[in-house]
LODOTI-779379 format. One record per residue: chain; x, y, z of N, C-alpha, C, CB in turn; residue in one letter; residue number from 1. Coordinates in pm, whole numbers, always signed. Glycine has a CB too. Example, Ala and Ser with C-alpha at 12.3 -4.5 7.8 and 13.67 -1.06 7.14 Angstrom:
REM residues 2
+-------+--------+--------+--------+--------+---------+--------+--------+--------+--------+--------+---------+--------+------+------+
: chain :  neast : nnorth :    nup : caeast : canorth :   caup :  ceast : cnorth :    cup : cbeast : cbnorth :   cbup : resn : resi :
+-------+--------+--------+--------+--------+---------+--------+--------+--------+--------+--------+---------+--------+------+------+
:     A :  +1319 :   -569 :   +780 :  +1230 :    -450 :   +780 :  +1320 :   -330 :   +780 :  +1131 :    -447 :   +905 :    a :    1 :
:     A :  +1285 :   -225 :   +708 :  +1367 :    -106 :   +714 :  +1290 :     +3 :   +787 :  +1408 :     -60 :   +572 :    s :    2 :
+-------+--------+--------+--------+--------+---------+--------+--------+--------+--------+--------+---------+--------+------+------+
//
This chain:
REM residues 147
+-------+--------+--------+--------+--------+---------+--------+--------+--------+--------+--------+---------+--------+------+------+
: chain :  neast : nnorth :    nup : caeast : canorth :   caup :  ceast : cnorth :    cup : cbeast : cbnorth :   cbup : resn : resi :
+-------+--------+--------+--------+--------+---------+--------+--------+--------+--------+--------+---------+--------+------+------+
:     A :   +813 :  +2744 :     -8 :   +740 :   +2626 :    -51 :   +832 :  +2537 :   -134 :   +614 :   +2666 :   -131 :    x :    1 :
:     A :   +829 :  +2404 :   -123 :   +952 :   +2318 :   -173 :   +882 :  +2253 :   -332 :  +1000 :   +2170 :    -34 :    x :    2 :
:     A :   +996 :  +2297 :   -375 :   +909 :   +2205 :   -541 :   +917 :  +2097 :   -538 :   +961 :   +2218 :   -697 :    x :    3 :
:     A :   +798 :  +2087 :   -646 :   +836 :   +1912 :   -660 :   +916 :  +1855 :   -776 :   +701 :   +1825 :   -672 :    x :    4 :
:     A :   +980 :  +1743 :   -748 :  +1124 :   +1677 :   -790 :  +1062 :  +1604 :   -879 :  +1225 :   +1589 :   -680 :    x :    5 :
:     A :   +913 :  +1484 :   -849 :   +910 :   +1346 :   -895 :   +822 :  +1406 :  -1001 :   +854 :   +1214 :   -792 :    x :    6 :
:     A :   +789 :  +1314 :  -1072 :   +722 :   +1295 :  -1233 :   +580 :  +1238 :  -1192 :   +818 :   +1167 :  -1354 :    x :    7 :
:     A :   +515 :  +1225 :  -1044 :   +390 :   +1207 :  -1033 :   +407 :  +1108 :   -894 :   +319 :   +1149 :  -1177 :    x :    8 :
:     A :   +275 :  +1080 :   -849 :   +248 :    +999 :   -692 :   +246 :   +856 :   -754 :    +73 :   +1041 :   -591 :    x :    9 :
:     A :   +197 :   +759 :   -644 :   +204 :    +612 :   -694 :    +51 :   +578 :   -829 :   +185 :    +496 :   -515 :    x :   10 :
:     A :     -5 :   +634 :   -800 :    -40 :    +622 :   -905 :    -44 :   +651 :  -1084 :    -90 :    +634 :   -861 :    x :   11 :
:     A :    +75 :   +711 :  -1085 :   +182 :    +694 :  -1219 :   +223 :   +572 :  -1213 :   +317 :    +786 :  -1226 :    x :   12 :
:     A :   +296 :   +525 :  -1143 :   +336 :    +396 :  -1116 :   +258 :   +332 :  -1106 :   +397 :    +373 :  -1032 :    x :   13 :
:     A :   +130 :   +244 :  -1084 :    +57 :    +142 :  -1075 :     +8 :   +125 :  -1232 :    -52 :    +161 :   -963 :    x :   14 :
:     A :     +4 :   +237 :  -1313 :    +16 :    +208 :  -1474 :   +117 :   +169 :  -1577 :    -13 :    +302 :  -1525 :    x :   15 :
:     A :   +190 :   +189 :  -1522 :   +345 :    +135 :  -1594 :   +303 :     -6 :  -1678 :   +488 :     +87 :  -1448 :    x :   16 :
:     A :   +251 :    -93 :  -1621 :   +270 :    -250 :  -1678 :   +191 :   -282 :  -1807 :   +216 :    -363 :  -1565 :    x :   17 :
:     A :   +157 :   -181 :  -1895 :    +48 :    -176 :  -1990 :   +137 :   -267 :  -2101 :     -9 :      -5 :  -2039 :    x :   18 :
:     A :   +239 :   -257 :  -2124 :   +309 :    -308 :  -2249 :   +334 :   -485 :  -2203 :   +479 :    -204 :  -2280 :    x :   19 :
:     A :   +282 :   -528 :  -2107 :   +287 :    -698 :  -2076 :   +175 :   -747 :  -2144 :   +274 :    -750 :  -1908 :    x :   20 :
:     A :    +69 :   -685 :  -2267 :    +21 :    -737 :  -2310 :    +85 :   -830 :  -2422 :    -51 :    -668 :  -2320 :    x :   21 :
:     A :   +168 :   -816 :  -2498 :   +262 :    -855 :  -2597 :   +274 :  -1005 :  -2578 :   +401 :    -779 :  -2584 :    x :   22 :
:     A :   +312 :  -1064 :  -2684 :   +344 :   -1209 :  -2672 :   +495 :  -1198 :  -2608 :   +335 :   -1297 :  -2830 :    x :   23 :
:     A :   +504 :  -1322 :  -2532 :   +651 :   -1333 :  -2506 :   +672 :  -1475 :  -2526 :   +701 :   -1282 :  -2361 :    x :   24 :
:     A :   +758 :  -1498 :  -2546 :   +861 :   -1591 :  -2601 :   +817 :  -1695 :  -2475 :  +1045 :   -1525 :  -2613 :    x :   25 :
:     A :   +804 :  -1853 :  -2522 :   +775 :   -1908 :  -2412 :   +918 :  -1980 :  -2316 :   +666 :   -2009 :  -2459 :    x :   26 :
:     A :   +946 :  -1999 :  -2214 :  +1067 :   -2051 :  -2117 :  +1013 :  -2223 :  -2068 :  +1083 :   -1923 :  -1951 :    x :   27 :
:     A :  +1101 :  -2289 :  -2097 :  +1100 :   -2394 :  -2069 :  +1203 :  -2450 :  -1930 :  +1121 :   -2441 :  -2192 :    x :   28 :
:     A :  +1173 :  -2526 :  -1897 :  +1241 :   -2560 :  -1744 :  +1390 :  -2603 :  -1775 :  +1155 :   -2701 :  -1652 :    x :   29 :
:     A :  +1501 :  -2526 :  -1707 :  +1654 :   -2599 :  -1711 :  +1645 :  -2696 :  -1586 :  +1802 :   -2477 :  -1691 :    x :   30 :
:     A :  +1789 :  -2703 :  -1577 :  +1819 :   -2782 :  -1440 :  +1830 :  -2669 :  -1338 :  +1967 :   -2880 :  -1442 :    x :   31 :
:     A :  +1801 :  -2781 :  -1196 :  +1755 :   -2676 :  -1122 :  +1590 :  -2624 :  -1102 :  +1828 :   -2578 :  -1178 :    x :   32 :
:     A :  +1531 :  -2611 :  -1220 :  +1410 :   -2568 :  -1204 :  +1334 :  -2651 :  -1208 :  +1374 :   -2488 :  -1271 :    x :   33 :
:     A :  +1170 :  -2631 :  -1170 :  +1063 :   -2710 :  -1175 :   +958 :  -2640 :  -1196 :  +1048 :   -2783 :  -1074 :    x :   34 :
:     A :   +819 :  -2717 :  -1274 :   +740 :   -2641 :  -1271 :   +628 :  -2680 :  -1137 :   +695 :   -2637 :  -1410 :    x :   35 :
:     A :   +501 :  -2562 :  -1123 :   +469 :   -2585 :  -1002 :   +321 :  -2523 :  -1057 :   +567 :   -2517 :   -872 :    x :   36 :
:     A :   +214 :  -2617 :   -920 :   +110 :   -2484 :   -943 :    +81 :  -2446 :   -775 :    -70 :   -2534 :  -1046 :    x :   37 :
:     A :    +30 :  -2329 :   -790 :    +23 :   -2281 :   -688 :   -130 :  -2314 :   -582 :    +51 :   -2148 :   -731 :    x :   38 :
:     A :    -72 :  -2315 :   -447 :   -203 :   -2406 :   -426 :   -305 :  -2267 :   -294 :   -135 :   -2622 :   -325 :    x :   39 :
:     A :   -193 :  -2188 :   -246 :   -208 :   -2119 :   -137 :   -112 :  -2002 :   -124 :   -200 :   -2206 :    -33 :    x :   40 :
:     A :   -183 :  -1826 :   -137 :   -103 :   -1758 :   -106 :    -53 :  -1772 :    +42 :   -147 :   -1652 :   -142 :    x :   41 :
:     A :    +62 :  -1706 :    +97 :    +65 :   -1753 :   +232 :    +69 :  -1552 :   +292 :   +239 :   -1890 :   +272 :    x :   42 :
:     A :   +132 :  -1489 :   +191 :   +151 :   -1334 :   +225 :   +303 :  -1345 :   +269 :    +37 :   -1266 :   +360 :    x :   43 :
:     A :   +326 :  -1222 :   +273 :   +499 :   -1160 :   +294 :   +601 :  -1232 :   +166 :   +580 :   -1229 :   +485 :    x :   44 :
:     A :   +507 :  -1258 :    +92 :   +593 :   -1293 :    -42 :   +632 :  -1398 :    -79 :   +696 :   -1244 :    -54 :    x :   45 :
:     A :   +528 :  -1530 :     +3 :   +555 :   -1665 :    -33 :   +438 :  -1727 :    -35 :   +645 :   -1734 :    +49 :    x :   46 :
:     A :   +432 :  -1836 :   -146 :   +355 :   -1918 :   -149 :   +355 :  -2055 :   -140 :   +319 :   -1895 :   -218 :    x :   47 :
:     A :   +258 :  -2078 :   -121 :   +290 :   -2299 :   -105 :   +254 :  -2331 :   -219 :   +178 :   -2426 :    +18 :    x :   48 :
:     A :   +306 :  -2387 :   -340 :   +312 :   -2458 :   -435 :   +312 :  -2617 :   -493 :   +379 :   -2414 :   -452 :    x :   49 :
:     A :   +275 :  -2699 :   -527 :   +264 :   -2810 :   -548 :   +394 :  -2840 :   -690 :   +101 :   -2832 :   -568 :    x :   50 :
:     A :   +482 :  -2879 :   -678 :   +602 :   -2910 :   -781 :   +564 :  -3015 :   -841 :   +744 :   -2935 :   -726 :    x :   51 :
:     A :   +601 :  -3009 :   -957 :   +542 :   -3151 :  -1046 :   +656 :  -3198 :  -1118 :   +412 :   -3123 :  -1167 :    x :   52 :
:     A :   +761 :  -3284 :   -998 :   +837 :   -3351 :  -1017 :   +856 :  -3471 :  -1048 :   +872 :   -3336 :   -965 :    x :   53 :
:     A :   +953 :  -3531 :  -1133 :   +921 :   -3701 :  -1140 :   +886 :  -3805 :  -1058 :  +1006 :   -3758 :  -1174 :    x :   54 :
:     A :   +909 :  -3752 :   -943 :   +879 :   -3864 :   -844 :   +723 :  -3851 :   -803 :   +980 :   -3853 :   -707 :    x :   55 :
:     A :   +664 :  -3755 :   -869 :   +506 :   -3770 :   -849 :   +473 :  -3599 :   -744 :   +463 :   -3964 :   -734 :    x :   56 :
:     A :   +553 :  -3531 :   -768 :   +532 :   -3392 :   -724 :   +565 :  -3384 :   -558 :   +370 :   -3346 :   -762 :    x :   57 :
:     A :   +606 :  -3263 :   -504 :   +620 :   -3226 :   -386 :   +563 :  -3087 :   -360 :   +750 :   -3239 :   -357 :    x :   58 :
:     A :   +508 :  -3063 :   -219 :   +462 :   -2955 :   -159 :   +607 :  -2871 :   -148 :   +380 :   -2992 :    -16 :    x :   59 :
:     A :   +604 :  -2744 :   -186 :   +758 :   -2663 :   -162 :   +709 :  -2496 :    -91 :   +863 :   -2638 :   -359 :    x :   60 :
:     A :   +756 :  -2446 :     -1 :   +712 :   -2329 :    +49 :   +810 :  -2230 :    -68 :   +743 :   -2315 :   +233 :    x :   61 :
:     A :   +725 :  -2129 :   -188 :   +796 :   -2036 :   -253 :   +823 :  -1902 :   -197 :   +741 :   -2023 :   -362 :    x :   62 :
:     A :   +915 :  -1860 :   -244 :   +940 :   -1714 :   -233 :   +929 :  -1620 :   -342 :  +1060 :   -1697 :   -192 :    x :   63 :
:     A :   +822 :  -1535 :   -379 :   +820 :   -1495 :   -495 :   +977 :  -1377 :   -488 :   +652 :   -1430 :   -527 :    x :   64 :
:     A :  +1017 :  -1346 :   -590 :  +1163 :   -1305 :   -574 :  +1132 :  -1122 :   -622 :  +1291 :   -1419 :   -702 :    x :   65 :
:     A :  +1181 :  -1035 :   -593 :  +1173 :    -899 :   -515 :  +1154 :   -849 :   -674 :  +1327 :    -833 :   -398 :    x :   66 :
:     A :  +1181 :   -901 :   -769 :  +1133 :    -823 :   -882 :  +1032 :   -842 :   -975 :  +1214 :    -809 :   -947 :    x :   67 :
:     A :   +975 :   -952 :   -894 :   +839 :    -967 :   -951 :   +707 :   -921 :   -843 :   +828 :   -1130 :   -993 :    x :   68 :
:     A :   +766 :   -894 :   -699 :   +689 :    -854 :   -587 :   +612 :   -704 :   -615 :   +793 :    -849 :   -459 :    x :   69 :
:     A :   +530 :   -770 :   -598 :   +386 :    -605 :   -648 :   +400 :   -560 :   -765 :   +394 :    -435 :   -563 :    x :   70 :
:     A :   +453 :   -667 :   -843 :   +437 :    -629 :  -1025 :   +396 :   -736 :  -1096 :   +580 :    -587 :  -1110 :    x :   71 :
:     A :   +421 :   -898 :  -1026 :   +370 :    -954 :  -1110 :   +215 :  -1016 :   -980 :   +497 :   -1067 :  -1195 :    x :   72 :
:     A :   +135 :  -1014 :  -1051 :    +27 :   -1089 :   -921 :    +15 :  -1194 :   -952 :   -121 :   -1047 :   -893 :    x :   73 :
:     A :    +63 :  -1288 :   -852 :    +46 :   -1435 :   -860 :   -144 :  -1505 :   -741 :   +243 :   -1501 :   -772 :    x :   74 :
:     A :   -192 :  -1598 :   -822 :   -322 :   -1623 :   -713 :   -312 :  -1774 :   -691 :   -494 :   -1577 :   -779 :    x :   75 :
:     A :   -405 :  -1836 :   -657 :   -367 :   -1993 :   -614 :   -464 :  -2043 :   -753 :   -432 :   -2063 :   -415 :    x :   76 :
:     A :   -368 :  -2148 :   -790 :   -373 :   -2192 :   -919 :   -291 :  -2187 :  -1014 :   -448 :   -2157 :   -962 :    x :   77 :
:     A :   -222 :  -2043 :  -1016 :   -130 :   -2025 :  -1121 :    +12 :  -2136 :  -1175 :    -82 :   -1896 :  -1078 :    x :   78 :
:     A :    +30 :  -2143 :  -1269 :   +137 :   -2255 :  -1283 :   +255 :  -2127 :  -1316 :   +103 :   -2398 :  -1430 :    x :   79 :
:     A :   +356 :  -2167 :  -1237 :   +486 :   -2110 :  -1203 :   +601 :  -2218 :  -1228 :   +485 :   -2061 :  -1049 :    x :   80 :
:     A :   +710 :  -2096 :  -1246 :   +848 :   -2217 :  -1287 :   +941 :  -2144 :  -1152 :   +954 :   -2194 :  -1507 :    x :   81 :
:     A :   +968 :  -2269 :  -1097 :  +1042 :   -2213 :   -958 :  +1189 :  -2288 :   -967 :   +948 :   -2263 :   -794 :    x :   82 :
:     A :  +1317 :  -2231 :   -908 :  +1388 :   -2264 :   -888 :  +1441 :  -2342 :   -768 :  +1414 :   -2198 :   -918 :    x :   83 :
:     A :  +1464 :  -2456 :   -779 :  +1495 :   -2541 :   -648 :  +1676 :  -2494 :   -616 :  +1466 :   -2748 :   -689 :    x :   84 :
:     A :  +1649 :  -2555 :   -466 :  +1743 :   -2487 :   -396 :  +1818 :  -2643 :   -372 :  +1684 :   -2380 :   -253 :    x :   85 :
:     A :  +1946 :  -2618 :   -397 :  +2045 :   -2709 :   -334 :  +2065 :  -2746 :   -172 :  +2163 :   -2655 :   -376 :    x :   86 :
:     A :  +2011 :  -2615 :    -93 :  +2056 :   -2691 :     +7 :  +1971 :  -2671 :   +126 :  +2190 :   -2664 :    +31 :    x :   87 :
:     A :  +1789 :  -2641 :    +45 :  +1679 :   -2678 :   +117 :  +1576 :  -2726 :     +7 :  +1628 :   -2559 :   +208 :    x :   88 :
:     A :  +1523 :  -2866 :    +42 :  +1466 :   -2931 :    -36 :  +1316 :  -2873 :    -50 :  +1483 :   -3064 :     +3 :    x :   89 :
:     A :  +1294 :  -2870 :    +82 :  +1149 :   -2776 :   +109 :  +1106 :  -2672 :    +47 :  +1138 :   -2720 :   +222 :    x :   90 :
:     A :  +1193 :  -2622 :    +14 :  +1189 :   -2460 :    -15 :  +1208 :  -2397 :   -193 :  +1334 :   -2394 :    +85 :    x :   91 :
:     A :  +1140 :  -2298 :   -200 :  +1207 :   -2281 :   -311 :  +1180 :  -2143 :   -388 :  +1178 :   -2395 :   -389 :    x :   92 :
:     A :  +1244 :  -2079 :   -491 :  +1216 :   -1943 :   -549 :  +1132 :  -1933 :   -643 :  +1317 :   -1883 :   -596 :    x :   93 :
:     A :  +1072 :  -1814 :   -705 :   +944 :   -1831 :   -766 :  +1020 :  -1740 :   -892 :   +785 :   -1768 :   -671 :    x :   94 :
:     A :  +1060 :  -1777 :  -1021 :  +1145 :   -1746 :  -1130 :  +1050 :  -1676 :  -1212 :  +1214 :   -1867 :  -1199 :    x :   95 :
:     A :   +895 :  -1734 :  -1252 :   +851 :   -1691 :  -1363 :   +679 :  -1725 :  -1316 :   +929 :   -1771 :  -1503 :    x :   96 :
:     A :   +592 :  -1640 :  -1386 :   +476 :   -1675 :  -1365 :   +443 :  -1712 :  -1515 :   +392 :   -1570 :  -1289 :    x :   97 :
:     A :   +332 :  -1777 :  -1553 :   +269 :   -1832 :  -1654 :   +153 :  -1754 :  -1721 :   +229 :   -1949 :  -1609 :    x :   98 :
:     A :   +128 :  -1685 :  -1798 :     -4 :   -1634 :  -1836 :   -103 :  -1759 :  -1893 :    +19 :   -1515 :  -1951 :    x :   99 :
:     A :   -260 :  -1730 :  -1898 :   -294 :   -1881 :  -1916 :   -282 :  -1944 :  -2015 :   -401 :   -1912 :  -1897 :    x :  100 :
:     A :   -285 :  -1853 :  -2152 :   -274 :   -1904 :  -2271 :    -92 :  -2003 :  -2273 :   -298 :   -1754 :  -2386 :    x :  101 :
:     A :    +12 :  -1921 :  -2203 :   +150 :   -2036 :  -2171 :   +146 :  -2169 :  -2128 :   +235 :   -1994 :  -2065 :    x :  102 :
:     A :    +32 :  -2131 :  -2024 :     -7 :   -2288 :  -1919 :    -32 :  -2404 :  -2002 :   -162 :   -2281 :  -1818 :    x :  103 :
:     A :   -165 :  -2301 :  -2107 :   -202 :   -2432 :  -2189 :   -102 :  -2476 :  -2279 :   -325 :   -2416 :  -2272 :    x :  104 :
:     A :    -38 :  -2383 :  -2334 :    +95 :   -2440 :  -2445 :   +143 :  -2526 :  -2386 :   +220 :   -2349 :  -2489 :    x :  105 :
:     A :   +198 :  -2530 :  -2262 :   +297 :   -2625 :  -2199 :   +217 :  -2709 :  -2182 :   +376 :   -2595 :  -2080 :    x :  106 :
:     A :   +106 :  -2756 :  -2115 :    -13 :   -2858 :  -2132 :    -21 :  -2955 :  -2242 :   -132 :   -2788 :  -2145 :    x :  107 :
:     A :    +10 :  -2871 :  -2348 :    -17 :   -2933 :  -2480 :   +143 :  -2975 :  -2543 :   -110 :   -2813 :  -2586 :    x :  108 :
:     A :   +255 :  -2937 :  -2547 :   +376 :   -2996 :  -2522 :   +394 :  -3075 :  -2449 :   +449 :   -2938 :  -2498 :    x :  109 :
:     A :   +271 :  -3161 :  -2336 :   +342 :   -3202 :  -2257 :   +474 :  -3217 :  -2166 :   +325 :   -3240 :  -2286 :    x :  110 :
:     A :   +445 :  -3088 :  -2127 :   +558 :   -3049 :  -2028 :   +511 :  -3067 :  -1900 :   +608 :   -2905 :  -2040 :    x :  111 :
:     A :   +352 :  -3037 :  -1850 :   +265 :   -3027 :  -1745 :   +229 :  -3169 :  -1716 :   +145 :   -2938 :  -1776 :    x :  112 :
:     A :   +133 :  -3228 :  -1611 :   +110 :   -3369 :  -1639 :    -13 :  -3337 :  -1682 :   +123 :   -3480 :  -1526 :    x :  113 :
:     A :    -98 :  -3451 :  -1666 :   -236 :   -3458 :  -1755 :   -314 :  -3428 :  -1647 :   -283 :   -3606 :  -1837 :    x :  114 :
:     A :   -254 :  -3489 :  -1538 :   -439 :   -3453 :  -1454 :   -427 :  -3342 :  -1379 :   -512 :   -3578 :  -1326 :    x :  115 :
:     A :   -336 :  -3228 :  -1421 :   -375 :   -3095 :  -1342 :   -469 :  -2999 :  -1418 :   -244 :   -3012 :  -1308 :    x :  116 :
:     A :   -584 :  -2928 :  -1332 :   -634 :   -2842 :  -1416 :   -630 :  -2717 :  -1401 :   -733 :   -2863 :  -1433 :    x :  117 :
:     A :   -603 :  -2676 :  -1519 :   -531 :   -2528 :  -1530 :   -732 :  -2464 :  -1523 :   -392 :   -2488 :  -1738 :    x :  118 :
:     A :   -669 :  -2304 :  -1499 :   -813 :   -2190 :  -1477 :   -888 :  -2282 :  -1405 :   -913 :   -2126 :  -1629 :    x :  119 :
:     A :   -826 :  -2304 :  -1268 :   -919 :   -2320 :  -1200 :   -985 :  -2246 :  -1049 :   -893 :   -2425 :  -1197 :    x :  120 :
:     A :   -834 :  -2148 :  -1029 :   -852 :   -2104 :   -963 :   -775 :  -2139 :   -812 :   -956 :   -2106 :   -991 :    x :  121 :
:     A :   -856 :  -2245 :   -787 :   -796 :   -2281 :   -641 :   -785 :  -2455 :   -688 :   -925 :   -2233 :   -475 :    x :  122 :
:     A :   -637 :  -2505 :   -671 :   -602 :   -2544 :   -725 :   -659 :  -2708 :   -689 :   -490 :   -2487 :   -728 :    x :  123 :
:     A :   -675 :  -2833 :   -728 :   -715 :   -2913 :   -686 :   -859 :  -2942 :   -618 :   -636 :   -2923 :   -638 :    x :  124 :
:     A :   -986 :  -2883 :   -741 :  -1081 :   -2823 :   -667 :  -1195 :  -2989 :   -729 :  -1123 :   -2615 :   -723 :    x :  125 :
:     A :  -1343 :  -2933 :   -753 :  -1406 :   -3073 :   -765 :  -1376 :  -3158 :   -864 :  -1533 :   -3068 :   -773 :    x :  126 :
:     A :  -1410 :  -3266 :   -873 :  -1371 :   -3341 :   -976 :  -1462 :  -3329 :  -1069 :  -1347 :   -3464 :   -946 :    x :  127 :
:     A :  -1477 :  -3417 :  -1152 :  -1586 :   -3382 :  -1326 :  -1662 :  -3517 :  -1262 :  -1485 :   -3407 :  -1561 :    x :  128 :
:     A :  -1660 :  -3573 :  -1180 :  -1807 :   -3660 :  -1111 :  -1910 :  -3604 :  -1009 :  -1760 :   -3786 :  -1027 :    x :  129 :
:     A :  -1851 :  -3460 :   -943 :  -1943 :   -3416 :   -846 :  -2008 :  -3278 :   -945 :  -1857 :   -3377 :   -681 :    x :  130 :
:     A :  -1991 :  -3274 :  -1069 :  -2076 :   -3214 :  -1160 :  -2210 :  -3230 :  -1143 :  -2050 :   -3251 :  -1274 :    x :  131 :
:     A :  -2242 :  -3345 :  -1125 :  -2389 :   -3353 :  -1168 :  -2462 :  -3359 :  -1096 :  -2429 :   -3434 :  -1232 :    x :  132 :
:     A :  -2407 :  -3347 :   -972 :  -2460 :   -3340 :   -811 :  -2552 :  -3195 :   -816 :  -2303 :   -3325 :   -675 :    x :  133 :
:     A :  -2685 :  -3160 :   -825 :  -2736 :   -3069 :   -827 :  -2791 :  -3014 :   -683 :  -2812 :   -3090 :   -919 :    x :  134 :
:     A :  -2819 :  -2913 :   -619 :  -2905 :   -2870 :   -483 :  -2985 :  -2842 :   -551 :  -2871 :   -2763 :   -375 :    x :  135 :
:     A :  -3101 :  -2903 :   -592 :  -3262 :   -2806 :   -626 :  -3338 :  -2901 :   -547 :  -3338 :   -2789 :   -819 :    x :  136 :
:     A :  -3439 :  -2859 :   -497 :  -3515 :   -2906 :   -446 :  -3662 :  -2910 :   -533 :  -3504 :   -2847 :   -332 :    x :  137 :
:     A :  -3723 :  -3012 :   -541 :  -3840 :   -3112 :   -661 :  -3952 :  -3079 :   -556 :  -3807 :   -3336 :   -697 :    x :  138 :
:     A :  -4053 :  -2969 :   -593 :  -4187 :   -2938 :   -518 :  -4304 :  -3012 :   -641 :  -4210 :   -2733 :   -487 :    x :  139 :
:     A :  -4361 :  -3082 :   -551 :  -4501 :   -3161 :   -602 :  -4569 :  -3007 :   -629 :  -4602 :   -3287 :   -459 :    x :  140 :
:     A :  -4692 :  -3058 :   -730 :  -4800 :   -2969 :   -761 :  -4866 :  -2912 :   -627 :  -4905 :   -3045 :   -850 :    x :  141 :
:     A :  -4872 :  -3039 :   -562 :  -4960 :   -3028 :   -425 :  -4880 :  -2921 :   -307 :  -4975 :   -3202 :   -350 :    x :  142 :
:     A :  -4735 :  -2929 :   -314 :  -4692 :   -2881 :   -208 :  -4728 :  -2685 :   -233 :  -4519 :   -2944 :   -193 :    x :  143 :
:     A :  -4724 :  -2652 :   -378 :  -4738 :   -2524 :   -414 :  -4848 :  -2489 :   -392 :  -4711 :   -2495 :   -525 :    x :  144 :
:     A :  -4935 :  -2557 :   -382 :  -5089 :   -2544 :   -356 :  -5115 :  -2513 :   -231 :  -5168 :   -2662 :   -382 :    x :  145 :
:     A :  -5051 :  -2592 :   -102 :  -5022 :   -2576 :    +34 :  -4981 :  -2392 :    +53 :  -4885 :   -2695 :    +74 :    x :  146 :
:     A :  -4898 :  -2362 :    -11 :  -4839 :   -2202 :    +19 :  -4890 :  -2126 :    -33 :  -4717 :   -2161 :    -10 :    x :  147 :
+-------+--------+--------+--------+--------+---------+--------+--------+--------+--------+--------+---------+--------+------+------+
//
């Protein structure tokens, strides 16, 4: 019978990440980088992102990068700092994810622009005018009387 070597199955490993509760130090964008929010997982480790560049932002296909793959979970919405590529404009690497309380810091530094909204989920969703748009339907006294 063959012993065993390892220190436990994958589920030792899927607990590991407990100590990312901690504050971390916040990262601001160099050259080269941009920040982004995410608009659409796509799967196999890339996402479509919306860049919020000076010229008024660009769509960029990301690659989340192999050491954040199945450790960090990225969803659509998240604001990410990606690295642009010199010699595909389209394209680009996925450097850092944002926790939300970061998002808003940078929000509030104005680093982000103004009209993106962070926790939202899916990114670019209703506006604050189709709020008040209600579905209920208004039954007369009479109609309850009918049933």
């Amino acid at each position: 019978m063959p012993k065993n070597k390892g220190k436990g199955g994958k589920n030792r490993k899927r607990g590991k990440n407990e100590a990312d509760d901690e504050k971390r130090e916040l990262i601001f964008k160099e050259d080269g980088q941009e920040y982004a929010q995410v608009l659409r997982m796509l799967g196999n480790g890339r996402c479509e992102a919306m860049c919020f560049d000076e010229d008024g932002g660009k769509k960029r296909l990301c690659h989340i990068r192999g050491k954040m793959h199945k450790k960090v979970w990225i969803a659509a919405g998240d604001i990410i700092l990606v690295g642009l590529r010199d010699y595909q404009d389209d394209k680009s690497d996925v450097i850092l994810k944002y926790m939300p309380d970061e998002a808003r810091l940078l929000k509030a530094y104005s680093e982000l622009p103004e009209h993106i909204r962070l926790n939202e989920g899916i990114a670019g969703g209703l506006d604050e005018e189709d709020d008040d748009a209600n579905d209920y339907i208004d039954f007369e006294d009479e109609d309850i009387d009918k049933i």
